[in-house]
C-alpha positions in Angstrom: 0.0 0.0 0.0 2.8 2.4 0.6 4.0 2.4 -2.9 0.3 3.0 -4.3 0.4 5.9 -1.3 3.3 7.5 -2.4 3.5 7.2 -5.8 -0.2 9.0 -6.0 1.3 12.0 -4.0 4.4 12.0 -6.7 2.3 11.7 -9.6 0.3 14.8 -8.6 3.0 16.9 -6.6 6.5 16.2 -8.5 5.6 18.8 -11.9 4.1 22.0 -11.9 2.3 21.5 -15.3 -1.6 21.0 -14.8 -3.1 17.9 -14.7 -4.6 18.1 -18.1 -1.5 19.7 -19.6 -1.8 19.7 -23.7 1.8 21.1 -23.8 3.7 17.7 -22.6 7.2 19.4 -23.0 6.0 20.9 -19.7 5.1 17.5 -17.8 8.3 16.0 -16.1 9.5 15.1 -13.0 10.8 18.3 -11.3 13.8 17.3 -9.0 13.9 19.6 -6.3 10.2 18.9 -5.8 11.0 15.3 -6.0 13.3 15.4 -3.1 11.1 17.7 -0.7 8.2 14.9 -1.6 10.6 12.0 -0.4 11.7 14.1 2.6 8.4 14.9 3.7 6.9 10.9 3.2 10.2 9.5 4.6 9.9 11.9 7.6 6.3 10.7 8.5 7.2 6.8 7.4 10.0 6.4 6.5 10.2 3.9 10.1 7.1 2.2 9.1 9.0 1.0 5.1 10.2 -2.1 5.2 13.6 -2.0 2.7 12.0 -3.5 -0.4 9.7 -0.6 0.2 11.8 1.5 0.3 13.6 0.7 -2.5 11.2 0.4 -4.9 9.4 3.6 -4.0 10.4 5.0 -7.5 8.7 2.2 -8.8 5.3 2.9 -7.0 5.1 6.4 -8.5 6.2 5.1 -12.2 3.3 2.3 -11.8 0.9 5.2 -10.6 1.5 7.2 -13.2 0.7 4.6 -15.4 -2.5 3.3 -13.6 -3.5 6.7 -13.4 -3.1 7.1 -17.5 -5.0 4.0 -18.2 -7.7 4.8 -16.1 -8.1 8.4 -17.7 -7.9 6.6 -20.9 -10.3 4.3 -20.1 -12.9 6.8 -18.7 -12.6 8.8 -21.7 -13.1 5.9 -24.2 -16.3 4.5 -22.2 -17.9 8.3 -22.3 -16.3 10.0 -19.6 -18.4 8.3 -16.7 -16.5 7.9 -14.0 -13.9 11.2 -13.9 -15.7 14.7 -13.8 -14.5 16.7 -16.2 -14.5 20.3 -17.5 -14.0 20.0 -21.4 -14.2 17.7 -24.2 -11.0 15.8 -24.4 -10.2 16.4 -20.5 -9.6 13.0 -19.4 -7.7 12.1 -22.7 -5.7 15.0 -22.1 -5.0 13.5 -18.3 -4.1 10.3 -20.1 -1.3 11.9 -21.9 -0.1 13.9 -19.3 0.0 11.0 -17.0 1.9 8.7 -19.7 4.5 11.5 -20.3 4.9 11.5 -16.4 5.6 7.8 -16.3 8.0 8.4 -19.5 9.8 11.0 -17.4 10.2 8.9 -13.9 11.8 5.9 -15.9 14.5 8.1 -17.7 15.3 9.5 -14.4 14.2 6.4 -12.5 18.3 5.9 -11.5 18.7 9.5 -10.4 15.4 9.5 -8.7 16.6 6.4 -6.6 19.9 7.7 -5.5 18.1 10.8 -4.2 15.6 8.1 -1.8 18.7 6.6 -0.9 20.0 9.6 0.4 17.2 11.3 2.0 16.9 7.7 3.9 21.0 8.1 4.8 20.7 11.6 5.8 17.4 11.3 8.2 18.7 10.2 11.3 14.8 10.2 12.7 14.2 7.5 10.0 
C-alpha cells in the first residue's frame, strides 16, 4: 500500500504543469520537488518502510503514473463516466499527461533512486 500511497502523492506533486497539460514538454518530473516529496513521506514513514519498500518507492510512483493514464484513458473511451470533467477531451488529455509523467520517472528512474537513498541516509529520525 505504501507504494500506491506515495506514488499517488508523486504523480500529482513532482511537476508543476496541470493535470490536463496539452503542452507535454511541460510535464516532467521536477527534482527539487522530488526530493522535498521524499523528505516529507520518509519523515512521516519512513520507520514504518520495510527495505523493499523502500527501495522500490520509485517504482510505485512510475506504476501510478501509469494506472493513473490508463484509467483516464479508459474513462474517456467508455464516455467519460467515471472522472468529472471540465471540457471535451479532459480526461484524454490526463491520459497523456500521466503517460508522459511515467515516461519521465523511468528516464530518471536511476537519479530519482539515489536521491531516496540519500534522504533515507541523511534522516537520522528514520
Amino acid at each position: 500500500m505504501s507504494l500506491y500511497d506515495f506514488g499517488d502523492i508523486m504523480r500529482t506533486t513532482v511537476t508543476s504543469a496541470s493535470e490536463a497539460e496539452r503542452d507535454l514538454s511541460k510535464v516532467q518530473v521536477e527534482m527539487p520537488r522530488f526530493e522535498a516529496v521524499v523528505k516529507g513521506y520518509l519523515s512521516a514513514a519512513g520507520e514504518f518502510l520495510n527495505e523493499a519498500e523502500r527501495d522500490n518507492l520509485v517504482h510505485g510512483a512510475k506504476m501510478m503514473s501509469l494506472i493513473m493514464g490508463t484509467r483516464f484513458l479508459t474513462d474517456y473511451l467508455l464516455g467519460d463516466r467515471y472522472y468529472k470533467i471540465d471540457f471535451e477531451s479532459h480526461n484524454l488529455d490526463r491520459c497523456r499527461t500521466q503517460l508522459k509523467l511515467f515516461e519521465s520517472v523511468t528516464e530518471q528512474q536511476e537519479r530519482m533512486n539515489a536521491i531516496v537513498e540519500k534522504v533515507f541516509k541523511e534522516d537520522i529520525s528514520i
